[in-house]
N, CA and C atoms of all chains as a GROMACS GRO file, in nm:
protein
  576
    1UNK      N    1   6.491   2.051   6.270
    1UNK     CA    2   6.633   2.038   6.234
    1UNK      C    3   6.713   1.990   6.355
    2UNK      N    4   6.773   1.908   6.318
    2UNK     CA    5   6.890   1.826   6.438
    2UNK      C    6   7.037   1.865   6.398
    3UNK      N    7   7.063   1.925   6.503
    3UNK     CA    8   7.249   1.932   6.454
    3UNK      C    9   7.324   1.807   6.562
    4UNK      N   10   7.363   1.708   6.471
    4UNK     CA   11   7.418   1.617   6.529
    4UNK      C   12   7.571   1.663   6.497
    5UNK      N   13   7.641   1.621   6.638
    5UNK     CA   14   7.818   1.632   6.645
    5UNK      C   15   7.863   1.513   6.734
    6UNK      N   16   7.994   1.529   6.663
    6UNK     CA   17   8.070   1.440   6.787
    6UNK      C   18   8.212   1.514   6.818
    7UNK      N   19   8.264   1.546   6.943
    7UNK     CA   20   8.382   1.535   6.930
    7UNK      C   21   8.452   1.460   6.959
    8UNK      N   22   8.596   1.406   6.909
    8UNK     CA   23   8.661   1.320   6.932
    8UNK      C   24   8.854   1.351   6.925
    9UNK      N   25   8.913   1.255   6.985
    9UNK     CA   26   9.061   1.224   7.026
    9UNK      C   27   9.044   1.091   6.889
   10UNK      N   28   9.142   1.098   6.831
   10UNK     CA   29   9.240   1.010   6.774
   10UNK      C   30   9.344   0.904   6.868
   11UNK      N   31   9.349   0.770   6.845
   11UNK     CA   32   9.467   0.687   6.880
   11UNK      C   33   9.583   0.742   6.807
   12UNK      N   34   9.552   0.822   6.714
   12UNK     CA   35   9.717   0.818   6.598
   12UNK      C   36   9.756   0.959   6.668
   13UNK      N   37   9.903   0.988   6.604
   13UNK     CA   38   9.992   1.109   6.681
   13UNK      C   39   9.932   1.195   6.561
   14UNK      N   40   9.933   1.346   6.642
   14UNK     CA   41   9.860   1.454   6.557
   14UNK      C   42   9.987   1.463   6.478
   15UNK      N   43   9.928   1.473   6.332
   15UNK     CA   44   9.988   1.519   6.210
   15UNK      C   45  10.069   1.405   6.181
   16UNK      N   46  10.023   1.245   6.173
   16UNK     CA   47  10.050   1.148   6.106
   16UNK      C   48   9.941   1.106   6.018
   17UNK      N   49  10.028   1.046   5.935
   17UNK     CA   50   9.950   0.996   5.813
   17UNK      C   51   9.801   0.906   5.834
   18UNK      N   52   9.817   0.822   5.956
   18UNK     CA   53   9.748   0.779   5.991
   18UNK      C   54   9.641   0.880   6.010
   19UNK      N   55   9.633   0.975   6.078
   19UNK     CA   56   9.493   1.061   6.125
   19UNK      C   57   9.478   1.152   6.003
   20UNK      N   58   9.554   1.174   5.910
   20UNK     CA   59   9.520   1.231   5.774
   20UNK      C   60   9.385   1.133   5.697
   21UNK      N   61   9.452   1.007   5.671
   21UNK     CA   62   9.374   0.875   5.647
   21UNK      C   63   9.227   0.859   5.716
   22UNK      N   64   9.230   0.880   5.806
   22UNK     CA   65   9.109   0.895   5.918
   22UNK      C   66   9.007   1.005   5.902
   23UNK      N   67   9.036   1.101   5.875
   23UNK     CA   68   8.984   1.242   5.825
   23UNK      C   69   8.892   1.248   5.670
   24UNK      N   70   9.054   1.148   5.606
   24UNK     CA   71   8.975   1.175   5.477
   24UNK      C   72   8.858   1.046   5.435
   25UNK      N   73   8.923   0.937   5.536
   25UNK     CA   74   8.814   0.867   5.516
   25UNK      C   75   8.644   0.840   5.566
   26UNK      N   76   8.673   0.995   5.640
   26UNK     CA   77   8.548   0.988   5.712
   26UNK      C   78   8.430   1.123   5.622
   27UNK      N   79   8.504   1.177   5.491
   27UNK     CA   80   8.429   1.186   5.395
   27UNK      C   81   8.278   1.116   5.356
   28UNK      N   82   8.273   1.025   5.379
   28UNK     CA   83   8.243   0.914   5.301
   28UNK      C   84   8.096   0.909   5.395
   29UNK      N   85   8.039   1.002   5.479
   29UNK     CA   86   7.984   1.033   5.586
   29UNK      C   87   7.865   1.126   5.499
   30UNK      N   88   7.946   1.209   5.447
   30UNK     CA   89   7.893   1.317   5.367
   30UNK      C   90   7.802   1.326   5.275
   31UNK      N   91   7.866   1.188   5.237
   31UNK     CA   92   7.755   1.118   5.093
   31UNK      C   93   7.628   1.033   5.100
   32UNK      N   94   7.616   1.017   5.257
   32UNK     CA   95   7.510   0.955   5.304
   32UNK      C   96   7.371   1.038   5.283
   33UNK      N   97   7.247   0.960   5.225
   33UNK     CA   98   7.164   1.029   5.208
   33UNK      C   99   7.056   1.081   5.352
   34UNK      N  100   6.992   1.241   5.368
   34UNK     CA  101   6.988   1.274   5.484
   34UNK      C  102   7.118   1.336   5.504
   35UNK      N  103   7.187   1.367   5.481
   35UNK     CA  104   7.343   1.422   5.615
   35UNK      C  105   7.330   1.577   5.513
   36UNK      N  106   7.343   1.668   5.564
   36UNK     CA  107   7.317   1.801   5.549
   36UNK      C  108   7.394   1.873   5.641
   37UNK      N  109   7.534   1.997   5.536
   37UNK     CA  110   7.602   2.072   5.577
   37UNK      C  111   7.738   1.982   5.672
   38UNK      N  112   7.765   1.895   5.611
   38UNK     CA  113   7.860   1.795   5.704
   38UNK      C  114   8.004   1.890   5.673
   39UNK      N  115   8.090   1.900   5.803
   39UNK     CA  116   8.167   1.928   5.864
   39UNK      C  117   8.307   1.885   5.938
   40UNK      N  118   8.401   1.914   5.876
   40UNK     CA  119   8.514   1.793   5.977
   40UNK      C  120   8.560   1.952   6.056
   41UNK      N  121   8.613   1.956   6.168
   41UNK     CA  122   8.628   2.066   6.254
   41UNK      C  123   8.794   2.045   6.361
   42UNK      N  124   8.828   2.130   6.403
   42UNK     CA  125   9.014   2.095   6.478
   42UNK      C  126   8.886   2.208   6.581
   43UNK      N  127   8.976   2.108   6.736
   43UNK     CA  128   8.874   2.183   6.811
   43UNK      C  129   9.024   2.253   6.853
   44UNK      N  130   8.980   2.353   6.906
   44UNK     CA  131   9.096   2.428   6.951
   44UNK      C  132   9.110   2.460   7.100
   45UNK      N  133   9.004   2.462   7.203
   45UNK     CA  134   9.014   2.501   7.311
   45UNK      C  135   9.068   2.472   7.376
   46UNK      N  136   9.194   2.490   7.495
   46UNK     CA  137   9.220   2.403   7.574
   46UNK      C  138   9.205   2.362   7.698
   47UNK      N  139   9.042   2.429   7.695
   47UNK     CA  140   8.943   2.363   7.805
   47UNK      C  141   8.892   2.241   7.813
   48UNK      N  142   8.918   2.166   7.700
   48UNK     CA  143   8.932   1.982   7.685
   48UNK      C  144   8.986   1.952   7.625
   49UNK      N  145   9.006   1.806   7.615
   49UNK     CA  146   9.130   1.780   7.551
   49UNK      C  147   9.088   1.669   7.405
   50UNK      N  148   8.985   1.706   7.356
   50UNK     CA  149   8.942   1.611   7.233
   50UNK      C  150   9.014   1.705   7.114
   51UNK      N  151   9.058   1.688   7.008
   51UNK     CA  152   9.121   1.692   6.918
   51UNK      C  153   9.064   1.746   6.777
   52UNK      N  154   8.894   1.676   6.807
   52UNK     CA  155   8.832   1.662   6.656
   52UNK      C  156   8.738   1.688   6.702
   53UNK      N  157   8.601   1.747   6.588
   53UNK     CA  158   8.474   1.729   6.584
   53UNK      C  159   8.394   1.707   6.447
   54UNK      N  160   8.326   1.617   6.428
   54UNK     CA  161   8.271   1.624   6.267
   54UNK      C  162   8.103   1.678   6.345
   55UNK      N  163   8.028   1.730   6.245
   55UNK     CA  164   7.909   1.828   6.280
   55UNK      C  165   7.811   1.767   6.150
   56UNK      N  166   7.692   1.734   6.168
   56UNK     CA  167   7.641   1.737   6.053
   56UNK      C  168   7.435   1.807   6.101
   57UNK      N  169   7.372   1.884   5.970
   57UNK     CA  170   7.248   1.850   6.071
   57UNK      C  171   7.123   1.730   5.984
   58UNK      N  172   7.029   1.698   6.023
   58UNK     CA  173   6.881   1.638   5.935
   58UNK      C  174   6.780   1.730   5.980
   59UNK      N  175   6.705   1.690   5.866
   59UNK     CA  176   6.571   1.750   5.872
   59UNK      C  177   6.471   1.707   5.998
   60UNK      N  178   6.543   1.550   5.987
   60UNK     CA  179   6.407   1.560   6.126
   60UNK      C  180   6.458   1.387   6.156
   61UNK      N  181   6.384   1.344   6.252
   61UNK     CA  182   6.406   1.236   6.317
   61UNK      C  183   6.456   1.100   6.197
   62UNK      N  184   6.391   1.126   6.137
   62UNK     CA  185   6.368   1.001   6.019
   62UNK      C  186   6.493   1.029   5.966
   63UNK      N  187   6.551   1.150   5.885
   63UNK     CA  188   6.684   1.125   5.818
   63UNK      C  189   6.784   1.095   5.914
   64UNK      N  190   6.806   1.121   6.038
   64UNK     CA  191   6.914   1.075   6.161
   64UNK      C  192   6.881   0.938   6.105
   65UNK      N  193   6.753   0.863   6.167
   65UNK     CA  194   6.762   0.730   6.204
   65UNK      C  195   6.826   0.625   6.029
   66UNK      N  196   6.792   0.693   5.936
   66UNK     CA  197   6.865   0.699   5.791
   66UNK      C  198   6.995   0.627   5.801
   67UNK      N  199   7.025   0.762   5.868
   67UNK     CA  200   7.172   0.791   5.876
   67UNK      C  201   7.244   0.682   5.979
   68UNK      N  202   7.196   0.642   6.067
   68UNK     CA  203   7.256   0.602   6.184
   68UNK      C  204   7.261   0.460   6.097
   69UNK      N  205   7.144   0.394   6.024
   69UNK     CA  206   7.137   0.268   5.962
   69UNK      C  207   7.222   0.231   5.821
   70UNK      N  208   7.213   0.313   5.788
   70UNK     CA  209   7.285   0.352   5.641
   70UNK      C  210   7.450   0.291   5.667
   71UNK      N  211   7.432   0.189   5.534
   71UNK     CA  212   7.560   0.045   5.554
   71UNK      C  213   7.693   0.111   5.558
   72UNK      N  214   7.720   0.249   5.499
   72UNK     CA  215   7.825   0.327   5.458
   72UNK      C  216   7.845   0.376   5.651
   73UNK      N  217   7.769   0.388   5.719
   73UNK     CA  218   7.766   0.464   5.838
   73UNK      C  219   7.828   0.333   5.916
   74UNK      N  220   7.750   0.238   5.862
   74UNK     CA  221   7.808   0.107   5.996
   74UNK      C  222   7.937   0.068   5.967
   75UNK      N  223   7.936   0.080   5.838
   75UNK     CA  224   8.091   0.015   5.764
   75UNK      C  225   8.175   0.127   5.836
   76UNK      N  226   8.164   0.272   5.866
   76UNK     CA  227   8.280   0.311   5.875
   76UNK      C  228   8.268   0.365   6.060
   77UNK      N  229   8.209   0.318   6.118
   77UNK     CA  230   8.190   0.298   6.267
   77UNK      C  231   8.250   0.176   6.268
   78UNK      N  232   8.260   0.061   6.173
   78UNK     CA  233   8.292  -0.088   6.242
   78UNK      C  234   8.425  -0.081   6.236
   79UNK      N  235   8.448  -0.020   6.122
   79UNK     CA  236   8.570  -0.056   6.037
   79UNK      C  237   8.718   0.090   6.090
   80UNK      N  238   8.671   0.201   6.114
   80UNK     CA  239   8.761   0.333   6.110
   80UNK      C  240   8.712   0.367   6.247
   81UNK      N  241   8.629   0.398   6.276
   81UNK     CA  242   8.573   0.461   6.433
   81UNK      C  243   8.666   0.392   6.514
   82UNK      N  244   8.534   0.283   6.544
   82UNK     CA  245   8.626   0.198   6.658
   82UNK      C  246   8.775   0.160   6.685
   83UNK      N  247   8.823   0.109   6.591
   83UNK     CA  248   8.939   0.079   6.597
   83UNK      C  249   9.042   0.244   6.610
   84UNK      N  250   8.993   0.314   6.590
   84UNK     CA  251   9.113   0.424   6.542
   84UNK      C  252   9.059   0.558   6.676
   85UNK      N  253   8.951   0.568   6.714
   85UNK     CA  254   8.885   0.684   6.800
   85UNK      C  255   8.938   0.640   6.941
   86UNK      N  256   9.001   0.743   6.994
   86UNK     CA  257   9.051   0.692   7.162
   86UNK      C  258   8.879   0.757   7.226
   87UNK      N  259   8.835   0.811   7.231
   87UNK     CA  260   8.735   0.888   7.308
   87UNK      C  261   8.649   0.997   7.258
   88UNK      N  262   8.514   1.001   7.262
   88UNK     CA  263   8.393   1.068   7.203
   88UNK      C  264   8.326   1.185   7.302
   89UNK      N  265   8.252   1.212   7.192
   89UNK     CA  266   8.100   1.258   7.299
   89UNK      C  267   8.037   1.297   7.217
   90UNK      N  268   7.868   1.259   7.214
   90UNK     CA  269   7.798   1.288   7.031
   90UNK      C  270   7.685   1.368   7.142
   91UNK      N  271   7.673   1.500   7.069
   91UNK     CA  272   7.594   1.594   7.132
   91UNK      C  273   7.510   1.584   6.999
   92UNK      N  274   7.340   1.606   7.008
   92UNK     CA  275   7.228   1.646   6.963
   92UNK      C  276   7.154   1.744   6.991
   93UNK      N  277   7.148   1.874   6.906
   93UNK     CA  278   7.080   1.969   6.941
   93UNK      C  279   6.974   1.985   6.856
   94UNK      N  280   6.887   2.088   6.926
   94UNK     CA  281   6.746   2.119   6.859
   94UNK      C  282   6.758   2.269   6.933
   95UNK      N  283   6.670   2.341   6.816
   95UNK     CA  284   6.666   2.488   6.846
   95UNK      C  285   6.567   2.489   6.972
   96UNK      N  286   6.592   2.610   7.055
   96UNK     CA  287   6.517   2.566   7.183
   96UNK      C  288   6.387   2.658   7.163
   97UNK      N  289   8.764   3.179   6.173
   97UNK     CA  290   8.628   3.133   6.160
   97UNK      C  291   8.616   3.069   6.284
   98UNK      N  292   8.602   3.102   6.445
   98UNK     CA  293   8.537   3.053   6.535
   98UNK      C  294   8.476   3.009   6.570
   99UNK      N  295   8.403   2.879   6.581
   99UNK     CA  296   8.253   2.864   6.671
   99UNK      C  297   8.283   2.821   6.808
  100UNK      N  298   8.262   2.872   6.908
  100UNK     CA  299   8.261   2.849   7.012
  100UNK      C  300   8.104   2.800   7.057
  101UNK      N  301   8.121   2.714   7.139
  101UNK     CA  302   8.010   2.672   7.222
  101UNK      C  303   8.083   2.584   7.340
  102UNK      N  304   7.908   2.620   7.426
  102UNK     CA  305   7.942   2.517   7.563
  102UNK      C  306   7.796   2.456   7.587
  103UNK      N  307   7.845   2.338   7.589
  103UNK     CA  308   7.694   2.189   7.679
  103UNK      C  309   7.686   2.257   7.815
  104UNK      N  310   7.583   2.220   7.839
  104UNK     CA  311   7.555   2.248   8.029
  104UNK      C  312   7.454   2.216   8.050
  105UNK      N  313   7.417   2.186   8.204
  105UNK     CA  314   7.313   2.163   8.262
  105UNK      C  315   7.314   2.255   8.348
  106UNK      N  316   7.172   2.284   8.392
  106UNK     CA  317   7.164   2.348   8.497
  106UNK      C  318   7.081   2.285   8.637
  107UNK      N  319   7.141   2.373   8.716
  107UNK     CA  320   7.049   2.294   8.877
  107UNK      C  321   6.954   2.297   8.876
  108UNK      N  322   6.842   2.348   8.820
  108UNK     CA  323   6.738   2.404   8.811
  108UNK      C  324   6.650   2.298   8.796
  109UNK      N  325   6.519   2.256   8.832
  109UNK     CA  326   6.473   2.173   8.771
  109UNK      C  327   6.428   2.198   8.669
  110UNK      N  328   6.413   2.049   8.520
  110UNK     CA  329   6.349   2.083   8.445
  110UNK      C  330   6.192   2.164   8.445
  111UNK      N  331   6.165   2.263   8.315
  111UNK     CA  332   6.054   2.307   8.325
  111UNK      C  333   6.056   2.457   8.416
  112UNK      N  334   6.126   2.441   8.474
  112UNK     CA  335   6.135   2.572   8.620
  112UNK      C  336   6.123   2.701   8.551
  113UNK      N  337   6.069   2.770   8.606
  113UNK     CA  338   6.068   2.895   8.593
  113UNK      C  339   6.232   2.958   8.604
  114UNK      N  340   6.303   2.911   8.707
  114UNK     CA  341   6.467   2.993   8.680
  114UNK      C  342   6.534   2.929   8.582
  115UNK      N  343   6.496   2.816   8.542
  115UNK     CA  344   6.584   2.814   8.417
  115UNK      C  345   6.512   2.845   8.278
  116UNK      N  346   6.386   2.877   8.335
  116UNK     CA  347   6.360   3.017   8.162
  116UNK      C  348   6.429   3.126   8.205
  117UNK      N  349   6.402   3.163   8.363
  117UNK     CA  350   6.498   3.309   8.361
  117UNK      C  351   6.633   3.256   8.313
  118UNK      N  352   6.670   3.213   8.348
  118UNK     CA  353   6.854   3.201   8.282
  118UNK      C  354   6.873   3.193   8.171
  119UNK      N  355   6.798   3.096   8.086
  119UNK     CA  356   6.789   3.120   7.964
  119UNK      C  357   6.778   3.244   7.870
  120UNK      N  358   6.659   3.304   7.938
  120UNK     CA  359   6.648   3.461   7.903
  120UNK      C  360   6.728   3.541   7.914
  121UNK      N  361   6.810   3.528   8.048
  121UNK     CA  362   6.906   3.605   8.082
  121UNK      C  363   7.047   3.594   8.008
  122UNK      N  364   7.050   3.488   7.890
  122UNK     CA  365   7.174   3.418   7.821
  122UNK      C  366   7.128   3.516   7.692
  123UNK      N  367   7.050   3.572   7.688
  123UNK     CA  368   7.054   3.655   7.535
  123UNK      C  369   7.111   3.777   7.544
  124UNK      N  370   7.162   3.859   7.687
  124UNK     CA  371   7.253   3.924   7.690
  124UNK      C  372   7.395   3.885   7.599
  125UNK      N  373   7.422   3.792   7.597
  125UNK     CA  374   7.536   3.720   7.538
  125UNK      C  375   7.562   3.776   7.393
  126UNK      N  376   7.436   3.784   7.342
  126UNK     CA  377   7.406   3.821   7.189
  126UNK      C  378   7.451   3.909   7.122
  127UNK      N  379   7.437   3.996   7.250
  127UNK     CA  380   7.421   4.173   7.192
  127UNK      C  381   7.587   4.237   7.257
  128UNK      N  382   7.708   4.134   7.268
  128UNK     CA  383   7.820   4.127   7.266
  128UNK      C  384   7.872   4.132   7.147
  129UNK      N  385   7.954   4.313   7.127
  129UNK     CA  386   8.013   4.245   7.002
  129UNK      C  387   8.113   4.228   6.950
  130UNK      N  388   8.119   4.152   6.831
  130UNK     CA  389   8.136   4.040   6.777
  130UNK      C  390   8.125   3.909   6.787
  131UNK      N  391   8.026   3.902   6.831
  131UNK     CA  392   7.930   3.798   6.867
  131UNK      C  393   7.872   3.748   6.767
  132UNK      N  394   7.826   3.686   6.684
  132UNK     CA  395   7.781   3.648   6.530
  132UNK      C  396   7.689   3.491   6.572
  133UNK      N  397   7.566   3.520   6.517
  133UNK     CA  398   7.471   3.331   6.483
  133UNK      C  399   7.471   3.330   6.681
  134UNK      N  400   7.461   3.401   6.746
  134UNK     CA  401   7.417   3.344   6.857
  134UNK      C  402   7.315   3.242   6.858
  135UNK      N  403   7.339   3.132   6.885
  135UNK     CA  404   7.225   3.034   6.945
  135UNK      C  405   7.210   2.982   7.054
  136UNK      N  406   7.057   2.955   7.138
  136UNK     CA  407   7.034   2.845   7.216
  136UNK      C  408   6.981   2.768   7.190
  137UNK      N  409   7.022   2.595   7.231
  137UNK     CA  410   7.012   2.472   7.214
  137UNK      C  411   6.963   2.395   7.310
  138UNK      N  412   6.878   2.318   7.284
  138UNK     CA  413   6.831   2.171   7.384
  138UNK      C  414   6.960   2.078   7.337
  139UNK      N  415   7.008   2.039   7.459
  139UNK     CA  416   7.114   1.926   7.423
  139UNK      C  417   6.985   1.768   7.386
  140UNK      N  418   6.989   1.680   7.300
  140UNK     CA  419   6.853   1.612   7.286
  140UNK      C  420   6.889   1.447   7.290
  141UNK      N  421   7.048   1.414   7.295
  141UNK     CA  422   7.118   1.311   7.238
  141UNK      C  423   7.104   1.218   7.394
  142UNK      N  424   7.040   1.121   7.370
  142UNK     CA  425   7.057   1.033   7.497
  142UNK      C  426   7.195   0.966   7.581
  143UNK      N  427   7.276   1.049   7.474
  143UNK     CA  428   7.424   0.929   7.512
  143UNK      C  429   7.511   1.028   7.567
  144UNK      N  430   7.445   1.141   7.622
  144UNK     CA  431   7.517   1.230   7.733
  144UNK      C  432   7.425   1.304   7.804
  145UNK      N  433   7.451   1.360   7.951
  145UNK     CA  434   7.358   1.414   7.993
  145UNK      C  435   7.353   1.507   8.016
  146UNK      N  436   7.409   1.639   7.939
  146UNK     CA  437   7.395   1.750   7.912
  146UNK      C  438   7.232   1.792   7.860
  147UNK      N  439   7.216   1.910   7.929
  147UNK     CA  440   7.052   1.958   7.894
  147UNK      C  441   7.068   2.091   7.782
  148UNK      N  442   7.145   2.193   7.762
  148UNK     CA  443   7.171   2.249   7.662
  148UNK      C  444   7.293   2.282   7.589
  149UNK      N  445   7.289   2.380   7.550
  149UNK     CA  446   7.373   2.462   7.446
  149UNK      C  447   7.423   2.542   7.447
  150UNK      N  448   7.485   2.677   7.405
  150UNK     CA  449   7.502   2.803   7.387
  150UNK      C  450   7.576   2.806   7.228
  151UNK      N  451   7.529   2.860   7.139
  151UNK     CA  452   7.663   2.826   7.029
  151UNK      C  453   7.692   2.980   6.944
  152UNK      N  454   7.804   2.997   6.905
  152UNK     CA  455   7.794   3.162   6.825
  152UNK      C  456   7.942   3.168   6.767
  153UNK      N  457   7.945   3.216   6.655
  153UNK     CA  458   8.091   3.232   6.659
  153UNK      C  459   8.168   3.362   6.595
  154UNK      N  460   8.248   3.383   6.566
  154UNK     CA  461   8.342   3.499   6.619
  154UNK      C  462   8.458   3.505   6.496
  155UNK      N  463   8.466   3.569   6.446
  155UNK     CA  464   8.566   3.604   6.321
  155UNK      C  465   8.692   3.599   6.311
  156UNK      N  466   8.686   3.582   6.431
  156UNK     CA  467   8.879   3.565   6.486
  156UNK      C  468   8.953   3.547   6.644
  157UNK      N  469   9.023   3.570   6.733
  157UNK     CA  470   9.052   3.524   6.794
  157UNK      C  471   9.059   3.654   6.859
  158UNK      N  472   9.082   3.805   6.792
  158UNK     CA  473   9.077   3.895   6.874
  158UNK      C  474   8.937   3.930   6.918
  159UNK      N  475   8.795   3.899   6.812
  159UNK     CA  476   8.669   3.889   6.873
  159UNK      C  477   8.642   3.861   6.969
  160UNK      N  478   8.700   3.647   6.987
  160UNK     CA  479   8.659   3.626   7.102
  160UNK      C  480   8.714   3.657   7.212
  161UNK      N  481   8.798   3.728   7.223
  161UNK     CA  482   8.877   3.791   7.360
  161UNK      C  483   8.817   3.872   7.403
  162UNK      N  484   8.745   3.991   7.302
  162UNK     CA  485   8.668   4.085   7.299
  162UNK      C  486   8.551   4.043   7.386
  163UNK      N  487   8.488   3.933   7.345
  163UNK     CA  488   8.363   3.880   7.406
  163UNK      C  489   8.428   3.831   7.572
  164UNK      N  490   8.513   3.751   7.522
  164UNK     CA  491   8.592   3.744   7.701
  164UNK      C  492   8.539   3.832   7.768
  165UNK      N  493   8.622   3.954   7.741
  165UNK     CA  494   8.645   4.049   7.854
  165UNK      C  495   8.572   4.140   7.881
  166UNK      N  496   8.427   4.152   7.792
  166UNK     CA  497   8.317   4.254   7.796
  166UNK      C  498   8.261   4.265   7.911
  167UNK      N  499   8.242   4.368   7.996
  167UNK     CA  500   8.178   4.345   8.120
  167UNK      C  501   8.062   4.271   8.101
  168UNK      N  502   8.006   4.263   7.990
  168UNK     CA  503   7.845   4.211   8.022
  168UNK      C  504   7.888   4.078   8.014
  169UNK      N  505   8.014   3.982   7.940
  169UNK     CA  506   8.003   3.852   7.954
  169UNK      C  507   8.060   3.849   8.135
  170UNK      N  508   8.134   3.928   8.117
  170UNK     CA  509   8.180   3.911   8.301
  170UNK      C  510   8.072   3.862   8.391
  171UNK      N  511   7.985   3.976   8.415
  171UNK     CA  512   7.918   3.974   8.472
  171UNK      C  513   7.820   3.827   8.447
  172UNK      N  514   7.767   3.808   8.334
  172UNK     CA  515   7.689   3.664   8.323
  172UNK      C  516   7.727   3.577   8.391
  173UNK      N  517   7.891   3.564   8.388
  173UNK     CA  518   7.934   3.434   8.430
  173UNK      C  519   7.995   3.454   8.582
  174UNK      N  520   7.962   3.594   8.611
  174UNK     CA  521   7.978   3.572   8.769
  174UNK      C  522   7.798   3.586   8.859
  175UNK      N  523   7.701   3.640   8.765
  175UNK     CA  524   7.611   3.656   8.860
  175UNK      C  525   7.492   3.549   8.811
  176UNK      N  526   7.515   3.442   8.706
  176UNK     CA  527   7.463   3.355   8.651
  176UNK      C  528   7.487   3.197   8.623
  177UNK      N  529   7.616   3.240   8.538
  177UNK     CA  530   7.676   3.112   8.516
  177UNK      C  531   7.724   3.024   8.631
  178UNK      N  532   7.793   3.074   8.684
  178UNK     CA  533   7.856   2.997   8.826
  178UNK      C  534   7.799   2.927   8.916
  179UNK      N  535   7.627   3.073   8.947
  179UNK     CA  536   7.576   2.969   9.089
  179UNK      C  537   7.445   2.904   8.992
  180UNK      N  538   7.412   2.928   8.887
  180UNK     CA  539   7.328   2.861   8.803
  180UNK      C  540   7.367   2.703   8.732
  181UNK      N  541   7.504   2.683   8.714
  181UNK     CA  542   7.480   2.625   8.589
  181UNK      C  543   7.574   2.499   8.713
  182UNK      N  544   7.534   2.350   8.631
  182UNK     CA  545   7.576   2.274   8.754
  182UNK      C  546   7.726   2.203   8.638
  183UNK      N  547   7.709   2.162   8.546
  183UNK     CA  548   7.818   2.156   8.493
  183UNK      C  549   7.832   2.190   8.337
  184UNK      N  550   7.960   2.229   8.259
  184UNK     CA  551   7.932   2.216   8.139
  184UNK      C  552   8.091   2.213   8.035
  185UNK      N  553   8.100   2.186   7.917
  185UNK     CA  554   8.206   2.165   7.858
  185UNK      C  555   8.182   2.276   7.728
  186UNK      N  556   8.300   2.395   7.738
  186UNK     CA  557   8.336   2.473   7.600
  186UNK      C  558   8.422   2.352   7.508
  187UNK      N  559   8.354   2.391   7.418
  187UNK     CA  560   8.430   2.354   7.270
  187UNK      C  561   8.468   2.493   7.209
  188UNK      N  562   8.568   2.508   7.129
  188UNK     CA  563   8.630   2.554   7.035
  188UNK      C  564   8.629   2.486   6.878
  189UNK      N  565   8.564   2.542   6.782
  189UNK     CA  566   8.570   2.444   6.639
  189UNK      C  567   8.632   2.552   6.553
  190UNK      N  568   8.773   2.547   6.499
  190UNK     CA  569   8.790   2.616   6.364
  190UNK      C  570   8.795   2.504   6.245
  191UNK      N  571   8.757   2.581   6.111
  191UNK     CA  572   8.757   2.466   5.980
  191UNK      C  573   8.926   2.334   5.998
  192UNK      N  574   8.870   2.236   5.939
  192UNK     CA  575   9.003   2.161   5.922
  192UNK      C  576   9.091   2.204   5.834
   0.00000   0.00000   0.00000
């Protein structure tokens, strides 16, 4: 089992329509086949300063690489990510 | 609904014997309570260079204060965390 995350900062001002839009369009994540227990998350700490985290896990190497290829995944990395994400960080865990 | 976690590396070299002790020594963490789903993690994602995990979360906000201020987390993070661990980033995740 892989628990893939990212957290992330928004370009848009918190609690505009714009990052509502962004949120809900990143649904669409969920429905990808492989993506298990998907997650949109408000990070709260203010030991950094990222904003967001979506969380999802796979069964194993093969549904990630699925996932990472999967046209719904590129479409909304080409199309919503990039353009709209000021700053990331995609952590991968495995039980130790 | 809390999850707290933190990425980190440690100085240690991989494989080392002190960073199984530290590791080992991180399940004190567990038996903090309100402490809930304690986990340790291999960080596994090539696109950061964090080496693990810590993840658990906490029912509310007076929990994790609770866990704050427990002598036994004290102590971890003064006779462990500090001269052990070389860098690392807490997250905070509550639901959206």
């Amino acid at each position: 089992m892989i628990v893939h995350s990212v957290i992330f900062s928004l370009r848009h001002p918190a609690g505009s329509q714009a990052e509502a839009d962004f949120l809900e369009a990143a649904l669409v994540l969920a429905t990808i086949p492989g993506v298990e227990d998907f997650e949109r998350l408000r990070q709260v700490s203010p030991k950094n300063d990222y904003s967001y985290g979506f969380s999802m896990k796979f069964a194993d190497a093969a549904a990630y690489q699925g996932y990472n290829d999967h046209p719904d995944h590129v479409a909304f990395v080409r199309d919503r990510w990039v353009p709209e994400v000021e700053k990331f960080l995609e952590i991968d865990y495995e039980a130790l």
